[in-house]
C-alpha positions in Angstrom: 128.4 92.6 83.3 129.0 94.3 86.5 126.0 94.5 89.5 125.9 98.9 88.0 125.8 98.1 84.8 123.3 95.7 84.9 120.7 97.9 87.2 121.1 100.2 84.6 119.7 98.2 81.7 116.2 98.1 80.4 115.7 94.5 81.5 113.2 94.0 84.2 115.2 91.8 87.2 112.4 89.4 89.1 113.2 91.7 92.0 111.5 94.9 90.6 107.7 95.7 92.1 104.8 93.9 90.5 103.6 97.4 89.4 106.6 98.0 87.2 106.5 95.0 85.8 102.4 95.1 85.2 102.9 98.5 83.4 105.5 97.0 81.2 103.9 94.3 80.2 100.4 96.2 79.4 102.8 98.7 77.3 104.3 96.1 75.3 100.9 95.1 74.7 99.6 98.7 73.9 102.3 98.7 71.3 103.0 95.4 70.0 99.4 93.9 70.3 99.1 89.9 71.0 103.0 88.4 72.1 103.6 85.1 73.0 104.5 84.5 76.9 108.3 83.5 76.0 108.4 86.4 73.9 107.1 88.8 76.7 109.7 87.1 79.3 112.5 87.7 77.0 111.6 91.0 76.7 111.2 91.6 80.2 113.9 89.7 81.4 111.3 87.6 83.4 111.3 83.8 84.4 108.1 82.1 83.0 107.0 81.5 86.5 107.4 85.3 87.4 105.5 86.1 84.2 102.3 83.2 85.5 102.6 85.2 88.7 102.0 88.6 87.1 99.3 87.1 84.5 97.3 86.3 87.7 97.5 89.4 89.2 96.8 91.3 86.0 94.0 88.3 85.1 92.4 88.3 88.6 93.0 90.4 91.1 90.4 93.1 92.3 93.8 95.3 93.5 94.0 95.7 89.7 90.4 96.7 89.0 89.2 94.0 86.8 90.9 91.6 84.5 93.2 93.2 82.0 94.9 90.3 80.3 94.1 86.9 79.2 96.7 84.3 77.7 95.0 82.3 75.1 96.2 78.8 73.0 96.9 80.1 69.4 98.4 77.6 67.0 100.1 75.6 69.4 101.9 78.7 72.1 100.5 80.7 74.6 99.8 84.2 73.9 98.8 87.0 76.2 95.8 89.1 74.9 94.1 92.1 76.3 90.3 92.4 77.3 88.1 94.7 76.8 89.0 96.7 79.8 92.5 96.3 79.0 92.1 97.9 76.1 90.5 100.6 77.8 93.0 100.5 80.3 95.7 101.5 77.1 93.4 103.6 75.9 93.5 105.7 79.0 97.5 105.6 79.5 98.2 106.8 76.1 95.7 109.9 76.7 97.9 110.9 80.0 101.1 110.6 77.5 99.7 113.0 74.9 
């Protein structure tokens, strides 16, 4: 696939900004609900280290206002799961959509 074609796709590349990538991730968990780290790589076209990277920032950084996702041990993979306020958080983003 060509460099144009490529930067065209819906994939994420590890280059793009942590914020795109945060706000595709907490969509795909707006939408989908619980998805297992390899599938939420996949999906954004993410090595799994990129995606440990971005589950700290969205797990413990105060730049993101509190802790919006959590990856959690469920039968045997690791899934990420939204808190409380990341919940909220979705709550809020699909209010601005409407």
């Amino acid at each position: 696939m060509s460099p144009d074609r490529k930067a065209g796709n819906d994939r994420h590349t590890p280059e793009a900004a942590p914020e795109d990538l945060a706000i595709a991730l907490l969509r795909m968990l707006c939408t989908e609900g619980p998805v297992s780290v390899a599938r939420a790589c996949k999906s954004l076209g993410l090595p799994r280290s990129q995606m440990e990277r971005l589950l700290l920032l969205l797990g413990n950084s105060e730049q993101w206002g509190g802790l919006y996702v959590r990856p959690e041990e469920q039968r045997g993979r690791t899934v990420i799961t939204l808190t409380s306020e990341g919940r909220t958080l979705c709550a809020q983003m699909q209010a601005a959509t409407e």
